[in-house]
C-alpha positions in Angstrom: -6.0 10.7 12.9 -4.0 7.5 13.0 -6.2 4.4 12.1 -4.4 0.8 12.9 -5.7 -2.0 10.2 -5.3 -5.3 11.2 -5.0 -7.5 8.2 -5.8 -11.2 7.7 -3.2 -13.9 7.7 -3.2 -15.2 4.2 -2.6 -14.2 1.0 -6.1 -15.2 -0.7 -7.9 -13.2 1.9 -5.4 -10.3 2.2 -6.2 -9.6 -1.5 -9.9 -10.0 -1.0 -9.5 -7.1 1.8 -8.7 -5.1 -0.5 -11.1 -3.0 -1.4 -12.3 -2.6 1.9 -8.8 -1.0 2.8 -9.3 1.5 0.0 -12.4 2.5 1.3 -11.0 3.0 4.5 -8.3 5.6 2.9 -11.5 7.1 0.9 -13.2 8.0 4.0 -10.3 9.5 5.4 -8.1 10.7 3.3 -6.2 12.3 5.3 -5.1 9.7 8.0 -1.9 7.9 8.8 -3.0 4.5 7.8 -0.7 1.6 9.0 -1.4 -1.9 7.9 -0.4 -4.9 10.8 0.6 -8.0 9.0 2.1 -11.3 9.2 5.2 -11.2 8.0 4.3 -13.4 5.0 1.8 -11.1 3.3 3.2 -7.9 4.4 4.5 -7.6 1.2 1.3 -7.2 -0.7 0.3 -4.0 0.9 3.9 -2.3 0.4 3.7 -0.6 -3.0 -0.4 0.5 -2.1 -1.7 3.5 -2.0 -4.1 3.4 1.3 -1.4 2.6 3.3 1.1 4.9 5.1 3.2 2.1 6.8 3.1 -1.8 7.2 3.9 -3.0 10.2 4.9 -6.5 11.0 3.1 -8.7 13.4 5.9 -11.2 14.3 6.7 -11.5 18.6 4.4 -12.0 21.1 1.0 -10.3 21.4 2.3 -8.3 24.3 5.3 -7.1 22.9 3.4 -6.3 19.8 0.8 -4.5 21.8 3.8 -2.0 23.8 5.2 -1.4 20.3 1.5 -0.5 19.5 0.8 2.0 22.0 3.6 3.6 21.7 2.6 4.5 18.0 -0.6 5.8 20.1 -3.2 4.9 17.3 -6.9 6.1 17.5 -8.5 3.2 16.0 -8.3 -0.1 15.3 -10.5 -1.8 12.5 -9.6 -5.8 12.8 -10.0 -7.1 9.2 -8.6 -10.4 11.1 -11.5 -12.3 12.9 -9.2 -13.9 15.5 -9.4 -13.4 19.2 -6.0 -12.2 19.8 -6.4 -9.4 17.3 -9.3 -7.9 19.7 -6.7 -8.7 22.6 -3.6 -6.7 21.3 -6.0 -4.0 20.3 -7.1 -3.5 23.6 -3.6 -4.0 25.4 -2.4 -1.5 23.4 -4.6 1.5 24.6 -6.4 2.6 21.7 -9.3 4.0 22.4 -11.6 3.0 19.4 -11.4 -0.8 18.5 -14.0 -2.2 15.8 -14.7 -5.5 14.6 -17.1 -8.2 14.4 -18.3 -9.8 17.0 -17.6 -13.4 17.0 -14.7 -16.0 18.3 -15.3 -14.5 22.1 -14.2 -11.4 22.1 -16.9 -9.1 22.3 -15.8 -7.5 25.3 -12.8 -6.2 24.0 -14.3 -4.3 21.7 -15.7 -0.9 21.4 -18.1 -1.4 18.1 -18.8 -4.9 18.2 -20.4 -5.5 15.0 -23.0 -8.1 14.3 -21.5 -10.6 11.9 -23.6 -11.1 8.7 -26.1 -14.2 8.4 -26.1 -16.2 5.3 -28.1 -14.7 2.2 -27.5 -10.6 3.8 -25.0 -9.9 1.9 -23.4 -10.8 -1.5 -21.6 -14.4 -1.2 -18.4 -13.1 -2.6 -15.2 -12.9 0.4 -14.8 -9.0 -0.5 -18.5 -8.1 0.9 -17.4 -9.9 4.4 -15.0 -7.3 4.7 -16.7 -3.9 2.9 -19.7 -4.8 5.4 -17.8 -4.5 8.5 -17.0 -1.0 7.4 -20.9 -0.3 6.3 -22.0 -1.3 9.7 -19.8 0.5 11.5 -20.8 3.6 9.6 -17.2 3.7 7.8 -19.1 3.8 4.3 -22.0 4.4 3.4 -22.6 1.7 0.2 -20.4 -1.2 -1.4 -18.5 -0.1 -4.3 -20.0 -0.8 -7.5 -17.4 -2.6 -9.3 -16.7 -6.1 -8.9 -13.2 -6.1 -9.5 -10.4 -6.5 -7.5 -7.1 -4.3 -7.8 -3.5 -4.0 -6.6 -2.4 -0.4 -7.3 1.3 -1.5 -7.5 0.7 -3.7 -10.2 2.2 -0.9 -12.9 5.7 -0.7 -10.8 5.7 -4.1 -10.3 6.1 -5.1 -13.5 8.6 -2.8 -14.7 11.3 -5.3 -13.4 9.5 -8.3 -14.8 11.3 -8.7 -17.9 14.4 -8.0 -16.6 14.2 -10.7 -13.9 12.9 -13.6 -16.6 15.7 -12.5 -19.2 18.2 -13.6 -16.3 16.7 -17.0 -16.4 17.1 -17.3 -20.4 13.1 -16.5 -20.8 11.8 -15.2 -23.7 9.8 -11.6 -23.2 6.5 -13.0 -23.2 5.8 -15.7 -20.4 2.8 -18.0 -19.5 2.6 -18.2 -15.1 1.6 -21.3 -13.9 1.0 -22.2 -10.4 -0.3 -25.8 -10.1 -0.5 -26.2 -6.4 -3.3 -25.0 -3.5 -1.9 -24.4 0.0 -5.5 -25.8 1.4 -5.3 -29.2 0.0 -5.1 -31.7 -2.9 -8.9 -31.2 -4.1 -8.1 -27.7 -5.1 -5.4 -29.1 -7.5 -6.1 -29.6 -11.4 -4.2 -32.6 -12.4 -0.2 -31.7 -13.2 0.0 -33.3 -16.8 -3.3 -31.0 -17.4 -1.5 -28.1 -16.7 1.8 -28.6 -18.3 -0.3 -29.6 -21.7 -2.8 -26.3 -21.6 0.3 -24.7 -20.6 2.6 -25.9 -23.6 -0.3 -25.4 -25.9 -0.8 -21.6 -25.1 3.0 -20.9 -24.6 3.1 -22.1 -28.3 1.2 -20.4 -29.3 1.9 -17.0 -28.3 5.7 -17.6 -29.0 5.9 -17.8 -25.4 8.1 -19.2 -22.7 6.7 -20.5 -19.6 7.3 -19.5 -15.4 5.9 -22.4 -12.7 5.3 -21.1 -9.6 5.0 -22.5 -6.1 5.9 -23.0 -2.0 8.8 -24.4 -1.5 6.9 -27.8 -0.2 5.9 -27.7 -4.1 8.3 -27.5 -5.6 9.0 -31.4 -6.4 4.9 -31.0 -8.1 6.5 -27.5 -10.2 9.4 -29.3 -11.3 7.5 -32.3 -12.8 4.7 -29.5 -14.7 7.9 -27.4 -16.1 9.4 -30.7 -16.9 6.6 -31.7 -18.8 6.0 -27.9 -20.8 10.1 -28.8 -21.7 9.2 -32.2 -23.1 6.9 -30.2 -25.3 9.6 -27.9 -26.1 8.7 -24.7 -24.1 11.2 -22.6 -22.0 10.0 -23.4 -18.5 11.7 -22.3 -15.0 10.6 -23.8 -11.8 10.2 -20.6 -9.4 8.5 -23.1 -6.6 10.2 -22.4 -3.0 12.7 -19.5 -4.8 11.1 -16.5 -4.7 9.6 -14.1 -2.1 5.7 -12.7 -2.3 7.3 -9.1 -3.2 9.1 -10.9 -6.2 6.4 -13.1 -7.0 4.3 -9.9 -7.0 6.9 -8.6 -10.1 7.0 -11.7 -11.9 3.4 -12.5 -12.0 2.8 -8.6 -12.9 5.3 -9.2 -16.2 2.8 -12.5 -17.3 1.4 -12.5 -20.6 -1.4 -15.1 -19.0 -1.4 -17.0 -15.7 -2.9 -20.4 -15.4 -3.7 -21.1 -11.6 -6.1 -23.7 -8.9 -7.7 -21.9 -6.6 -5.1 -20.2 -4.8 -3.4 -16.8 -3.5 -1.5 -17.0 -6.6 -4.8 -17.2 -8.7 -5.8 -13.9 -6.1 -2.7 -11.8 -6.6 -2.2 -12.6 -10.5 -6.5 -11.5 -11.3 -5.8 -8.6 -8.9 -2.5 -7.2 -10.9 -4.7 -7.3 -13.8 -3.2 -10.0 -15.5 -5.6 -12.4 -17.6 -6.3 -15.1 -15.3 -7.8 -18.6 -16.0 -8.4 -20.1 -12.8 -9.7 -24.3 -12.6 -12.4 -24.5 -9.9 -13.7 -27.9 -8.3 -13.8 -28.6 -4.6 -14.2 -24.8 -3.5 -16.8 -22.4 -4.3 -15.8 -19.9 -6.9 -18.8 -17.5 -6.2 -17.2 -17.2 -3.0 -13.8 -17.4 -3.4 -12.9 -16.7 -6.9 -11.2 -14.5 -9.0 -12.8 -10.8 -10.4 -13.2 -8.3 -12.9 -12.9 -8.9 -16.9 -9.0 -10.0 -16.7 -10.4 -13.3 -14.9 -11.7 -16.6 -16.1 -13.2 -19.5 -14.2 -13.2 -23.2 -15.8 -14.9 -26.0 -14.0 -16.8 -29.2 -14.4 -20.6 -28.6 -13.1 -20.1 -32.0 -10.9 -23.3 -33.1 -8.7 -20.5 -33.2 -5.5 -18.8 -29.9 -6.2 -18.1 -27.8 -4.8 -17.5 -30.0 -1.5 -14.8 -28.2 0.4 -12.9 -30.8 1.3 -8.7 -30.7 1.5 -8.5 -34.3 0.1 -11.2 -35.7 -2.6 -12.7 -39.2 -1.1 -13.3 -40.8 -4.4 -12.0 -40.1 -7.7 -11.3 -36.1 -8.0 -14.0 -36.1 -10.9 -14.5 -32.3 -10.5 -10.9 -31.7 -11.6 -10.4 -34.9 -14.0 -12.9 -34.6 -16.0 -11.3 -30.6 -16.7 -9.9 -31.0 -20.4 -6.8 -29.2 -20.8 -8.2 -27.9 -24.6 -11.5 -26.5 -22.6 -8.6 -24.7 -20.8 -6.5 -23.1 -24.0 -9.7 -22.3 -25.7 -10.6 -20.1 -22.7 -7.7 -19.0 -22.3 -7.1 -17.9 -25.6 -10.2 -16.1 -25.6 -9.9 -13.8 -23.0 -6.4 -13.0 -24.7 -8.2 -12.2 -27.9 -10.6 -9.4 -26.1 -7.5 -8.0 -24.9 -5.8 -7.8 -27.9 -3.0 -10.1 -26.5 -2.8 -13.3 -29.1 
């Protein structure tokens, strides 16, 4: 059987698809599983062990489609909610095309499945996705852990230290990532991070690794800045690396201090002890799993608001001290054993 999995488009939601893709190599074992991705989080899925091959979603929905059913796949599940994923689906012949039934496309489908109403299933992202699968009679029940996990997270970290030690890093390295893609209410203030930052670094005789988009990179610079001023090794990785390299680098981080972000996704899911700052978005939804995760956040009467922009004075992230943040953040060290 070969089974086509269309994956989402972003990173935060790619890794929250995650356990739904291993349940679709669970049911059938057996399959060749290929994985259709944007090019910019194809690189997640390469080192995992559901899928066979990833294939890269980046011409024109018709070409894509003629590559498609050439590869002659027997089903398509579309992780991705968009129209046009239904569309290639159907242009490219194969014969069995599930997802849910919403943004018009219905009719190109062959298990249209009923998306779920608020309060049917569990509020956090990963249930959207295992439910697709339950209704369309993929699986039977949603897997009982809560945590989230990239299986290449082992390998990936093997070249870590190597990579850091070419910058002039010390072995053992706090990530940072002080930046959110969706919008400046999802951002802890910068001096915050580079003081919890320098603080914990210190502490653990560490150096300290700032990552970012390239469009951050001017915000990176000023937090490593500031963890120099307080005299910890800090390189600015904003813009420099690619997610297959980020991937490696956040796998070799003693800690990683994060917003709400796909960093803050990809660093919980590798396993490493996460500490994520929540304010505008909704962390039952959204956030981080498992024990390696944290979340810190200010119980403000507007929060969270899901706005990009905060319209009066970011309170839900101000008023986060950056102490509140080490003594977290050394705590869930401690139960691992990592001070």
């Amino acid at each position: 059987m070969r089974i086509l999995v269309r994956a989402t488009n972003w990173v935060g939601d790619a890794v929250m698809c995650l356990p739904a893709l291993g349940a679709i190599r669970g049911r059938f074992p057996d399959a060749h599983i290929a994985i259709l991705a944007r090019p910019w989080v194809a690189d997640l899925y390469e080192r995992e062990s559901f899928a066979d091959e990833v294939l890269l979603l980046n011409s024109t929905k018709w070409r894509t489609a003629r590559q498609l059913r050439a590869q002659r796949f027997d089903c398509a599940i579309l992780l991705q909610n968009a129209f046009e994923a239904a569309l290639i689906a159907w242009l490219a012949g194969i014969p069995k095309r599930i997802g849910y039934n919403r943004d018009g496309r219905g009719f190109l489908l062959t298990d249209a499945i009923a998306v779920p109403r608020a309060g049917e299933i569990p509020r956090h992202e990963r249930f959207y996705y295992l439910e697709l699968l339950r209704r369309a009679g993929i699986v039977e029940d949603l897997p009982s852990s809560n945590a989230i996990r990239l299986d290449g997270g082992a390998p990936a970290r093997e070249n870590a230290a190597r990579r850091f030690a070419e910058f002039g890093l010390p072995a053992r390295i706090v990530g940072v990532s002080p930046g959110a893609a969706f919008g400046g209410a999802k951002r802890w203030l910068p001096e915050s991070f580079s003081q919890a930052a320098a603080c914990v670094a210190t502490r653990l005789g560490a150096g300290a690794a700032v990552f970012g988009s390239q469009s951050e990179r001017e915000l990176c610079e000023g937090v490593a800045e500031g963890l120099r001023e307080r005299g910890v090794q800090a390189h600015n990785f904003a813009g420099a690396t690619t997610l297959r390299e980020f991937i490696e680098l956040a796998a070799g981080c003693e800690l990683y201090l994060t917003n709400d972000s796909g960093a803050m996704h990809i660093s919980s899911a590798l396993g490493v002890p996460t500490v994520a700052i929540f304010g505008a978005t909704d962390a039952e939804a959204t956030g981080p799993t498992g024990a390696h995760s944290r979340i810190v956040r200010e119980p403000v009467e507007c929060s969270p608001c899901l706005l990009r922009e905060c319209p009066i004075d970011h309170r839900c992230m101000a008023r986060v001290g950056a102490d509140r943040v080490v003594e977290v953040s050394m705590e869930l060290l401690r139960s691992f054993g990592r001070q």
